[in-house]
matplotlib code that plots the C-alpha trace (Angstrom):
import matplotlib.pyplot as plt

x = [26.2, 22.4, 23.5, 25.4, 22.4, 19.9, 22.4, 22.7, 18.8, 18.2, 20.5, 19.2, 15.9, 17.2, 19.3, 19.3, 21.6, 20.6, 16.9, 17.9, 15.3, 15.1, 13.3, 11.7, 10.7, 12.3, 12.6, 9.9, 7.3, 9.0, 8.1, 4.5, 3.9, 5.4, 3.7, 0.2, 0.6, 1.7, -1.8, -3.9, -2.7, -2.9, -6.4, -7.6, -5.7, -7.4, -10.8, -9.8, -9.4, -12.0, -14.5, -12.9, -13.4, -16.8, -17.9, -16.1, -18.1, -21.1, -19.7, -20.3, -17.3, -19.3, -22.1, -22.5, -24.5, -25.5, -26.2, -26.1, -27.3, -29.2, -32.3, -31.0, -28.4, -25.8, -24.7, -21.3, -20.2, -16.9, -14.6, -14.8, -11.5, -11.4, -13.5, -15.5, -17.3, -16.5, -15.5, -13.8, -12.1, -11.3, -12.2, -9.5, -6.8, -6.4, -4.4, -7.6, -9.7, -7.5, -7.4, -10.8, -10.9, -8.3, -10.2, -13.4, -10.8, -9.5, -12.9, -14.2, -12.2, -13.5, -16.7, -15.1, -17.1, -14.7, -13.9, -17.9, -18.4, -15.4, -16.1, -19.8, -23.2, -26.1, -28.9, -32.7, -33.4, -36.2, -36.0, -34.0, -31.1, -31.6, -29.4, -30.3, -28.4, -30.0, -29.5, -26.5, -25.0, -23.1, -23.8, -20.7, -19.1, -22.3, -22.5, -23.2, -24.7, -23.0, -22.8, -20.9, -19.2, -21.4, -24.8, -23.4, -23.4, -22.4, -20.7, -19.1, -15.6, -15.7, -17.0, -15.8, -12.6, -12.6, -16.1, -17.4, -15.2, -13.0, -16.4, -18.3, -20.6, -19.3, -20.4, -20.9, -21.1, -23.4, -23.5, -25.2, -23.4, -23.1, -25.7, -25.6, -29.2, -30.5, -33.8, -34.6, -37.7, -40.5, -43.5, -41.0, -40.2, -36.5, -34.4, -33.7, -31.7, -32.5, -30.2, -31.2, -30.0, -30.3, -32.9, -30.4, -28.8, -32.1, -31.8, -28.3, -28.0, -29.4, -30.7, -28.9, -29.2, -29.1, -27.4, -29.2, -31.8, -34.4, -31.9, -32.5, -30.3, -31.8, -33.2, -30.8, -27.8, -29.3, -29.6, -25.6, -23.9, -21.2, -17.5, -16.5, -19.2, -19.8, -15.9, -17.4, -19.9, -20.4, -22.0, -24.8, -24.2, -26.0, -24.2, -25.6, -24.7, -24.6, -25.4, -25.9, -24.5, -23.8, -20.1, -18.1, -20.5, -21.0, -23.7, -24.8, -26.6, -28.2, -28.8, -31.6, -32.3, -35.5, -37.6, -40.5, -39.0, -36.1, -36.9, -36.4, -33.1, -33.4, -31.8, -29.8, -27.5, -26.9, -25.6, -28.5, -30.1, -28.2, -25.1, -24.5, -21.7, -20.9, -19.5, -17.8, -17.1, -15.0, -14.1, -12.6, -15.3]
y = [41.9, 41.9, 43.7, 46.5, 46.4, 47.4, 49.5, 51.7, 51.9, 53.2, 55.8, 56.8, 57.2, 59.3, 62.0, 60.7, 62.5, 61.3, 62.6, 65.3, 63.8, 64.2, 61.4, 60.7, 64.4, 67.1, 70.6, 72.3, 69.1, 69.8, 73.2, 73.2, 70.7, 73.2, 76.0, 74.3, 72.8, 76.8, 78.3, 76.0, 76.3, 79.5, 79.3, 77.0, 79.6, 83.0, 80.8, 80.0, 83.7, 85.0, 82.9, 83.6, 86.9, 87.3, 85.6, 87.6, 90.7, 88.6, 88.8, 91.7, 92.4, 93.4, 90.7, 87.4, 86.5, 83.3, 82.6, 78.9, 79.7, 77.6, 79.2, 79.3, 80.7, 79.7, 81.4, 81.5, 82.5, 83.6, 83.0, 79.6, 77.3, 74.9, 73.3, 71.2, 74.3, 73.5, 76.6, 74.7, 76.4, 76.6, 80.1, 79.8, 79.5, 82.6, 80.8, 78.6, 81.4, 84.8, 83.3, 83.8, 87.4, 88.1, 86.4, 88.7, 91.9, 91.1, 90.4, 93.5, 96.3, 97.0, 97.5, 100.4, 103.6, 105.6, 103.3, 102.7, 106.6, 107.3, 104.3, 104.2, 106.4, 106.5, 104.7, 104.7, 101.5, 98.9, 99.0, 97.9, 100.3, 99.8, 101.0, 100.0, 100.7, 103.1, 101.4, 100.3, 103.3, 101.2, 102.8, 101.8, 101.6, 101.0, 102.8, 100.8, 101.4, 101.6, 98.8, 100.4, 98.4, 99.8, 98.4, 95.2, 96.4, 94.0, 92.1, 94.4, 94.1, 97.6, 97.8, 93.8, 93.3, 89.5, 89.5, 87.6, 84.8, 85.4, 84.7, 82.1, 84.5, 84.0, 86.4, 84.4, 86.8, 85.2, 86.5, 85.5, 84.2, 87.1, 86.3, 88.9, 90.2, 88.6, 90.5, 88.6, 89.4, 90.8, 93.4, 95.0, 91.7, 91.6, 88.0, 87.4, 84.8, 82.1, 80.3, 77.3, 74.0, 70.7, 68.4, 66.5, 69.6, 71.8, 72.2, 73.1, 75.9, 79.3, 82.6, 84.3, 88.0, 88.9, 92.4, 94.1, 92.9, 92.1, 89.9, 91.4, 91.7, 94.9, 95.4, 98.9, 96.3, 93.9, 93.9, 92.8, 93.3, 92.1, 92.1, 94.7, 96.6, 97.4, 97.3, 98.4, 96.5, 96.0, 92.5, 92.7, 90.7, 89.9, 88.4, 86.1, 85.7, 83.1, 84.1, 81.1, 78.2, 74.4, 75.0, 71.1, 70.4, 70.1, 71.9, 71.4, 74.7, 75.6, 78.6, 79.6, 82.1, 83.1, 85.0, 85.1, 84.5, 82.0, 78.7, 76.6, 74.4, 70.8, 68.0, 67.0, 70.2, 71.0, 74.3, 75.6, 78.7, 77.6, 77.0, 74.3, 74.5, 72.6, 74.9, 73.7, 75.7, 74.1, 75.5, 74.7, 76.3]
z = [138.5, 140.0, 142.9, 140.7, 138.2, 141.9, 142.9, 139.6, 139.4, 142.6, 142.1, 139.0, 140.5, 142.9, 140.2, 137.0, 135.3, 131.5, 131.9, 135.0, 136.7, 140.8, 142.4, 139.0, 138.2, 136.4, 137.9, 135.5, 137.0, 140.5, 140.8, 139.4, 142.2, 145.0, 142.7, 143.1, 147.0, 147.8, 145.9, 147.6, 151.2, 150.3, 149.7, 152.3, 154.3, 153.2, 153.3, 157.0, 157.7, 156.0, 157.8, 161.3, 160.4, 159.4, 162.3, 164.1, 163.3, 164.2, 168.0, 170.7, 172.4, 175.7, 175.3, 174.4, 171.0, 172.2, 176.5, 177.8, 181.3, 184.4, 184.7, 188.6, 188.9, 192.1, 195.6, 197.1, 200.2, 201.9, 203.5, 202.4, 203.1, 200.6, 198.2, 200.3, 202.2, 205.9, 208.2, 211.0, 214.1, 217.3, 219.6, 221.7, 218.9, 216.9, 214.2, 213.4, 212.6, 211.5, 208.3, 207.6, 208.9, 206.7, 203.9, 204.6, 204.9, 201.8, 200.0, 201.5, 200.7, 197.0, 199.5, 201.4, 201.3, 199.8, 196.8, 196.0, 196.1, 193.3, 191.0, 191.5, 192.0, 194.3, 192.8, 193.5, 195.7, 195.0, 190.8, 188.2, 187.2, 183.1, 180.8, 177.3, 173.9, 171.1, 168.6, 167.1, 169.5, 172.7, 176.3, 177.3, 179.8, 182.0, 185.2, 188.3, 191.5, 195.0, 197.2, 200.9, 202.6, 206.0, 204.6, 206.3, 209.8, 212.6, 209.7, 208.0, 209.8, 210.4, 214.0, 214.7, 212.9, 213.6, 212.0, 215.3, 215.4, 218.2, 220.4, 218.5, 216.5, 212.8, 209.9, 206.7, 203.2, 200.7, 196.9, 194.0, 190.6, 187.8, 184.8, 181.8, 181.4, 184.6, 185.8, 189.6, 191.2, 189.3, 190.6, 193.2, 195.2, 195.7, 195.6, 199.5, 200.9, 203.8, 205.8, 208.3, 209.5, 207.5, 208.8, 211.4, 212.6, 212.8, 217.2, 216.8, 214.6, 217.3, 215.8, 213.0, 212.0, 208.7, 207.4, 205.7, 207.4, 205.1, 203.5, 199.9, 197.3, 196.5, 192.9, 191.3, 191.0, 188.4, 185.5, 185.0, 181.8, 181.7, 183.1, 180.1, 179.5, 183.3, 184.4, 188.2, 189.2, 192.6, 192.9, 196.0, 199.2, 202.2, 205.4, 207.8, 211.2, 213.8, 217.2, 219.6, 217.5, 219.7, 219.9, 219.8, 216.8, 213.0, 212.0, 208.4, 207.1, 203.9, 202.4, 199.2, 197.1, 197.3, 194.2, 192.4, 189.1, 190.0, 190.0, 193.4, 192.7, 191.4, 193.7, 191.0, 191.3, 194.8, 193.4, 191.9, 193.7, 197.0, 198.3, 201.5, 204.1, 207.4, 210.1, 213.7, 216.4, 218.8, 222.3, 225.5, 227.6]

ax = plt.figure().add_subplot(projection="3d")
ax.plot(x, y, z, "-o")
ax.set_aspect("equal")
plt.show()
């Protein structure tokens, strides 16, 4: 009788059909509970998108509000293989090194002449090509200054299509990392890169030419604004290359940034204002 007398109470709890109570609740108690669950989600809802969107109108579509940047910013160079920087290969085995030709080709060909002169203008060399808002009024899109292809002579790919590794005499392309708003250099001194051996490797590394060759990235390209507000923007380079290297060697180099605004890179990033590499040039000869 215990057992029946459980039973029956449970299912009355469940639907009681006396009281037409659901799980202990009529339907008028039911539906003020939905009713009041519905307007407050409701609420924390519209609060949600209300918020979003006011501080959303606090945002620049072609600028950040707000810049967390190193005060140095970082080079890059290509062709690069992998992540650990090493340009390895053999003169004697085309497979070894047509990869990084084609690498260069392909990095290159936004460079050509004839794309710079549609997409971009000529600007005046040796000062800062500023385009400022007025206002609230957007100067946008941002023109942007020509950067051809040719200006990197013996490295260009255009007179050398192997770039100088089919005889031992590699071209390197070094650029440095995009920063919105970034003025380097100051009283007419553009940044300029330099490139040498690390201190164990400092008999092995030859002459290099550089291309151009003062080594500048020249002032009209900076400042940057910004990947949608300046949808052209040729980013400078300068290419080094390696004339004598020791062949059968690793050769740890190093290359810097070098203005009179930038601070000189911190040994706690490696990456700051310079970028390292390790290239080997193996032959049979």
């Amino acid at each position: 009788m215990a057992k029946d007398g459980e039973k029956s109470g449970w299912k009355d709890f469940v639907w009681n059909p006396r009281t037409r109570e659901f799980l202990g609740r009529t339907a008028s108690s039911w539906g003020l509970i939905i009713l009041f669950y519905i307007i407050f989600y409701l609420f924390l809802g519209g609060l949600f998108a209300l918020t979003m969107y006011i501080m959303l109108q606090t945002l620049d579509d072609h600028k950040p509000t707000w810049q967390d940047r190193l005060s140095t910013p970082g080079l890059v160079i290509r062709p690069h293989a992998d992540e650990a920087f090493e340009i390895v290969y053999s003169i004697q085995k085309t497979e070894s090194w047509d990869m990084y030709a084609q690498a260069l080709d392909k990095f290159l060909s936004p460079y050509n002449n004839t794309i710079q002169a549609q997409k971009n203008q000529e600007c005046t060399p040796e000062q800062y090509f500023l385009q400022e808002d007025s206002g609230d009024v957007k100067n946008n899109p941002k023109r942007s200054c020509q950067f051809n292809r040719t200006i990197l002579d013996l490295c260009s790919g255009l007179e050398d299509r192997y770039y100088g590794y089919q005889i031992g005499q590699p071209c390197i392309i070094i650029k440095l990392n995009r920063v919105i708003g970034l003025l380097p250099g100051k009283d007419g001194q553009a940044p300029s890169v330099t490139c040498g051996a690390k201190r164990d490797d400092s008999d092995k590394i030859g002459e290099m030419a550089y291309f151009p060759s003062n080594a500048t990235f020249d002032l009209m390209y900076y400042p940057y604004y910004g990947k949608k507000a300046q949808v052209n923007y040729s980013q400078p380079l300068v290419a080094v290359k390696f004339l004598n290297i020791t062949v059968n060697q690793d050769v740890n180099i190093e290359c810097k940034i070098n203005a009179n605004n930038i601070p000189s890179g911190s040994e706690r990033d490696k990456f700051a204002g310079r970028v390292s590499f390790k290239l080997r040039i193996n032959s049979d000869n």
